[in-house]
N, C-alpha and C positions, 0 to 999 in steps of 0.2 A: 506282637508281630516281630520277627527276626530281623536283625537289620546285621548290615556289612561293616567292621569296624576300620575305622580311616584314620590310624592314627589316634588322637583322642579324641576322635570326633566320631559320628558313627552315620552310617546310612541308610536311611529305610524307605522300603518301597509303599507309595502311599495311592491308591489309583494306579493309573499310568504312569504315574512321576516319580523320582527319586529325591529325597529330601534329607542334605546334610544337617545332621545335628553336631553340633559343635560343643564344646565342655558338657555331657551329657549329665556327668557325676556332678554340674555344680549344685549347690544346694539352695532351693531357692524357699522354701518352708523351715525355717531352723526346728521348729518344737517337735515335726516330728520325723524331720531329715528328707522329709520330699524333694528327690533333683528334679531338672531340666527334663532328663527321659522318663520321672516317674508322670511329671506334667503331661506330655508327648502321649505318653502310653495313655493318661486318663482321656486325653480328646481324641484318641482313634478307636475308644471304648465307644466312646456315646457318640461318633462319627456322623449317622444318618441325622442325630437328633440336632449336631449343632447348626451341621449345612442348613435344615431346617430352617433352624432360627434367624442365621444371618445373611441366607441368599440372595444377592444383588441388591443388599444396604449397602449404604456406605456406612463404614464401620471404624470407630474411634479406638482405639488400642490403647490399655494400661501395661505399660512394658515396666518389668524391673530388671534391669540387665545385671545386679550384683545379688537378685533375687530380696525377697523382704527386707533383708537387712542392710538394702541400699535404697538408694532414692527409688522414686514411682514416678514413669514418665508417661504425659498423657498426651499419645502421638495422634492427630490427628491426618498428617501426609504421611504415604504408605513410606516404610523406612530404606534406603537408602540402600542399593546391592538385591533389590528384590530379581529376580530370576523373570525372565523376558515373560513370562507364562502368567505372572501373579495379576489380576485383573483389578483395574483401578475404574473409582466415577469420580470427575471434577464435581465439587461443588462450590457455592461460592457465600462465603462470610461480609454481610452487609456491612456491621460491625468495623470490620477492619479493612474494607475492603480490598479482600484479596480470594484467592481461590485455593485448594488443597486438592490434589488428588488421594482420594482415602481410598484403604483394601476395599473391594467390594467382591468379597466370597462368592464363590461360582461350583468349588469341588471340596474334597476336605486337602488335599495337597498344600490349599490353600492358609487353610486354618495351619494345619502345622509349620507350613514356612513362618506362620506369624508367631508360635510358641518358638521357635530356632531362634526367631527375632526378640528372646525375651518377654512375649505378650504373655500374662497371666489373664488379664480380662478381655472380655468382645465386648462392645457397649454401640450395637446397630443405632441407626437411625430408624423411626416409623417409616419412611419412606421406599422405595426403590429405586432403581437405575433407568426405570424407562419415563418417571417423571419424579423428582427427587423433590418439586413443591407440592403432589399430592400423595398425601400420607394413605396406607392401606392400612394401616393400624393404629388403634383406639386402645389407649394405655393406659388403667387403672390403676394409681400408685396408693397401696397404703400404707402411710409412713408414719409410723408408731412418734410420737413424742418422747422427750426421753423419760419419764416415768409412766408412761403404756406399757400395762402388760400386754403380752402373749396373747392372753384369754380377751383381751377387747381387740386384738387385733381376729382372732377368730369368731367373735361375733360381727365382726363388723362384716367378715367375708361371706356371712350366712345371709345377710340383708342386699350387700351386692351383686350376689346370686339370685333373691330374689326380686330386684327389680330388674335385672337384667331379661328373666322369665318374663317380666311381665309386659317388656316391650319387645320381646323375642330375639334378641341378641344372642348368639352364643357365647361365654366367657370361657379362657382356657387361665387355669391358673393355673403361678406358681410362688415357691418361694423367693425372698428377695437374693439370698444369701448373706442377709443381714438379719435384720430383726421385723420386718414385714413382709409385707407380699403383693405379689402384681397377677392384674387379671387383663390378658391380649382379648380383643375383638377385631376379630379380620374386616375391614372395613372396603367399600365400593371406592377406589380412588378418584372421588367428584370433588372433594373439596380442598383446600388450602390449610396449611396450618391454624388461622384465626380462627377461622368456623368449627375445625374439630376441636380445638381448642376450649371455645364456647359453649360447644356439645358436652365434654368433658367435665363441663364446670358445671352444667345444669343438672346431668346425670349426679355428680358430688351433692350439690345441693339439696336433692331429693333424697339421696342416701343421707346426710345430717339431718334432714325434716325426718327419717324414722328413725333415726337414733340421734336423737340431741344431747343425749348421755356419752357417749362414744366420740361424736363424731365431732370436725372442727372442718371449715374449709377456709377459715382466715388467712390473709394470704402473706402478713409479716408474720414473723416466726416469735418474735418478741412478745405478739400481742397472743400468741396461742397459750392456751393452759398446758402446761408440761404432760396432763396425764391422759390427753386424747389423743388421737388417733386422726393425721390428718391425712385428708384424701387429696392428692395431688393431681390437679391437673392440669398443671404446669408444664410436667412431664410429655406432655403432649405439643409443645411449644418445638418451635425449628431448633434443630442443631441439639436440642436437649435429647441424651439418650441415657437408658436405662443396660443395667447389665443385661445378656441374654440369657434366655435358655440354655442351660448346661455350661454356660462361663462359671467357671472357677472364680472367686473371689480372691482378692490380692489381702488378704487376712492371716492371723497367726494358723484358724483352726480349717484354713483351706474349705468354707462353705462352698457349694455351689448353688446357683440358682436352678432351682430343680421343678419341672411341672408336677402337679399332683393332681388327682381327681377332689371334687369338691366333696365327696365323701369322708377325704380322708384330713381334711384341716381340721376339725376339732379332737384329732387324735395326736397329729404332726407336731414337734417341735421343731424351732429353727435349725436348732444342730445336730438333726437326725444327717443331714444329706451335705455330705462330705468327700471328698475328691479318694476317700477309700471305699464308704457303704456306696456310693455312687453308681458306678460299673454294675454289681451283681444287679441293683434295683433296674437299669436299663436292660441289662441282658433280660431282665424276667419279664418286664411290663414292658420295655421298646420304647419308643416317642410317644410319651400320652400328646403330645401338640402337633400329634405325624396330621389331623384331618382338620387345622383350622384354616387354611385353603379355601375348605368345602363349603364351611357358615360364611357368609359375606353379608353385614348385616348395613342398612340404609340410616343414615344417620336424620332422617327427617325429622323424628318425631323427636327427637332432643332439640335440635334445633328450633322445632315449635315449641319445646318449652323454653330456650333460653331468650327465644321473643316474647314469651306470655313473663317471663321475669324480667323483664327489662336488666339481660344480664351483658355484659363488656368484660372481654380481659383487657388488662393494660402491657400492651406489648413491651413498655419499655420498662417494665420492675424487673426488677433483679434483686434476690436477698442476696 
């Protein structure tokens, strides 16, 4: 997209809106000289996909304002000089008790003012803006151990798929932009974080009952064997959030978290999907996560099983 140059800043029309970019050329990828605008240009690539992913969350921002090779700041209030237009939700931190108003994405204008602001990552909430304590999405973490390969991370996705079929949920997966992967279920917003929570934890545990080779749901990190694959669901816990759909990762090799069809994980590597291959892959296949809207699955039947196991998370662990 053409943008009006201002100095050393430059302007591009995004929507309706006009949004200054400021040091355009700074570099914020050293290894492969990725700047500010090459950043800018990749989220108005995949534009439909990302509003998608982070529309009326509120949303945690990993800013590098000297780019990688400076500090990583993890903003939770929307930054400071935001433009009368950029739309925020309070939310409020038990913890410390105080309140934040964080972005809460509405257009892509949006998202790019946050990349002007230095943001490399988006890391939504499961929640929304019209009740920010019931979550609409059920968040599958699988988080490879550190001597997990690859291939147990892609079996493990085959079993996830299939118990998901078999309580009728829909899973949209993707990768992490790390070394695992995550599967979204749009969920009915009835319940609180505890319950989905609990949901979360029972569904894991039925995935470890068919792969006990693979699979680990122990909830110290200490106490796990380094070479399984643990199913996080945790991740589902308040305030905890996952990168999105189409975020860029704050990494040397610019991963992003990318959807894929469940056909194509045991062919996929991690670092196929990259803030270069990126773009062309969206131009040709679009939002594979444009219809999870559509599945909105009832968390009932988890829930009768985290009663038939006599299952509890303990809200106040923290590794």
């Amino acid at each position: 997209m053409a943008g009006k140059s201002a100095g050393s800043a430059v302007e591009l029309p995004v929507g309706d809106r006009t949004v200054r970019i400021s040091n355009p050329d700074r570099v914020y990828f050293p290894d492969s000289g990725t700047t500010k605008l090459d950043l800018v240009q990749y989220y108005l690539s995949v534009g439909d996909g990302i509003v998608n992913a982070l529309r009326d969350r509120p949303c945690m921002l990993h800013r590098f304002p000297k780019g990688l090779a400076g500090d990583k700041v993890h903003q939770k209030r929307l930054p400071a000089g935001a433009p009368d237009w950029v739309p925020t939700v309070r939310v409020y931190f038990p913890r410390y008790g105080r309140h934040a108003d964080e972005l809460c994405v509405a257009e892509l204008a949006d998202v790019i003012w946050a990349v002007q602001m230095s943001t490399v990552e988006f890391h939504p909430w499961n929640s929304r803006r019209a009740d920010t304590e019931k979550p609409d999405e059920w968040r599958i973490d699988l988080d490879p151990m550190p001597d997990c390969p690859w291939s147990r991370v892609q079996r493990v996705a085959e079993v996830v798929h299939e118990v998901l079929d078999e309580i009728g949920a829909v899973g949209w997966p993707k990768t992490s932009g790390g070394h695992g992967l995550h599967v979204y279920v749009r969920i009915a917003p009835r319940w609180g974080f505890k319950e989905v929570r609990r949901a979360a934890l029972a569904f894991a545990r039925e995935v470890e009952r068919r792969a006990p080779d693979d699979v680990t749901t122990t909830w110290w990190r200490r106490d796990r064997d380094p070479k399984l694959l643990f199913v996080d669901y945790n991740q589902n816990a308040r305030d905890h959030t996952i990168a999105a759909a189409y975020s860029v990762r704050g990494i040397p090799r610019a991963t992003v978290s990318t959807p894929v069809c469940w056909d194509e994980i045991p062919d996929v590597e991690p670092d196929d999907f990259t803030i270069a291959t990126v773009p062309d892959r969206y131009a040709r296949l679009g939002d594979l996560h444009a219809g999870i809207d559509d599945a909105v699955f009832e968390l009932d039947r988890l829930l009768e099983w985290a009663e038939r196991d006599n299952l509890e998370v303990d809200l106040d662990a923290d590794e």
